[in-house]
N, C-alpha and C positions, 0 to 999 in steps of 0.2 A: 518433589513432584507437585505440591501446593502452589508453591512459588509459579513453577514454569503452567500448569493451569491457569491463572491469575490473569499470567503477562499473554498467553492466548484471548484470553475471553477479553480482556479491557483491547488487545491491539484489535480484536476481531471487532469489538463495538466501535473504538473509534475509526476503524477505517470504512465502515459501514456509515457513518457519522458523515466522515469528509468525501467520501462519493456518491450519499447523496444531496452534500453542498453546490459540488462540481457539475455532476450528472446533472444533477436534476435542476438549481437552480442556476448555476453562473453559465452553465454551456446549452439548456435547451434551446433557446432560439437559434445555434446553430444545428444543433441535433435537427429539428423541422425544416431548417431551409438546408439540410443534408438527407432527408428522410429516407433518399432513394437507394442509400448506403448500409439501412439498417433493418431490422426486425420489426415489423409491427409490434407496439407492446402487448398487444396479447399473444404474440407468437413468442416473445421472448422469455425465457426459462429462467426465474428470478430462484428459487429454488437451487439452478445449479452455479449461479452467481452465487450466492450466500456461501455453496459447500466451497466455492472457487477461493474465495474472500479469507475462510478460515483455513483451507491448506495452507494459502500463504501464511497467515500468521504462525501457524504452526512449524511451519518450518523455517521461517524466521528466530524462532525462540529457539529450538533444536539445535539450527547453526548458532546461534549465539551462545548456549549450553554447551554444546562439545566440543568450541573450537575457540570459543575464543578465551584463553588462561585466564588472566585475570579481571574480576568482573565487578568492575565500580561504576560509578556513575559516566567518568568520560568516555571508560570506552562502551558503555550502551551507548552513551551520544553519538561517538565515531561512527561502530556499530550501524547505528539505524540509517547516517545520514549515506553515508557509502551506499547501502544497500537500497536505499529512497534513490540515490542517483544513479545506480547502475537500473535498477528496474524500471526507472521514470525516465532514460536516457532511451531506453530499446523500445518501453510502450507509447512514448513521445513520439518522437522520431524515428525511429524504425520504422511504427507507422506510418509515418507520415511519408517513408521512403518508397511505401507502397500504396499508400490507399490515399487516392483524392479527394484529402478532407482539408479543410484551411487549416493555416499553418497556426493563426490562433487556437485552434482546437488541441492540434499537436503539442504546443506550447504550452498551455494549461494542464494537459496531461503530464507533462514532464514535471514541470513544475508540482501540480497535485501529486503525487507519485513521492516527490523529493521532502513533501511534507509528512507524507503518508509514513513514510522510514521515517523524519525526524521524530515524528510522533512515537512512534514505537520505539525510536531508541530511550526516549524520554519514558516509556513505560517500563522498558526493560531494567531501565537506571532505579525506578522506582521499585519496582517488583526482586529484580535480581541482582541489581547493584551493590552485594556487598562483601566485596575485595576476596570473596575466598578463591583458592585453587585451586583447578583441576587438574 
């Protein structure tokens, strides 16, 4: 249970870390010249961002705790980057298959996203990478 606490709280700080790299520096000037798109920030609700942030980690680790047998460092690597490309393929593009935001925006999200799982797989390799069986 230690372990799997650990690899929540380090995935939940670094993805907190890399979105507000993205967010906040590499993408706001298009966030502004998209404004009409989004929340006022004081109307937006950072609070359920945060809880949003750590479900995912949570069950990030969960899945990777019950399902995946054996648990060493490559397959945290596999692990994270899979699940960085399947959730940064739907929140990229997906979006972008609906909501008229530029396509670099989409792009970097997918992209962030893909990093976002490699990173956690890299944590989960650290945290719980060590070959035993379930």
């Amino acid at each position: 249970m230690k372990k799997q606490a650990m690899a929540v709280l380090s995935i939940f700080v670094s993805w907190t870390i890399i979105d507000y790299v993205i967010h906040g520096l590499l993408l706001s000037d298009l966030y502004r010249q998209t404004a009409q798109l989004w929340r006022p920030m004081p109307e937006m609700n950072m609070g359920l961002m945060y809880a949003v942030t750590m479900v995912g980690a949570l069950v990030l680790v969960l899945m990777f705790d019950r399902f995946v047998q054996t648990k060493n460092k490559n397959t945290a690597m596999q692990f994270g980057f899979l699940f960085g490309l399947s959730a940064g393929t739907s929140m990229g593009f997906g979006s972008f298959s609906v909501m008229p935001i530029p396509f670099v925006m989409a792009f970097v999200w997918f992209l962030g996203v893909v990093v976002q799982g490699t990173v956690a797989g890299m944590l989960l390799a650290l945290t719980m990478g060590d070959e035993k069986r379930v």
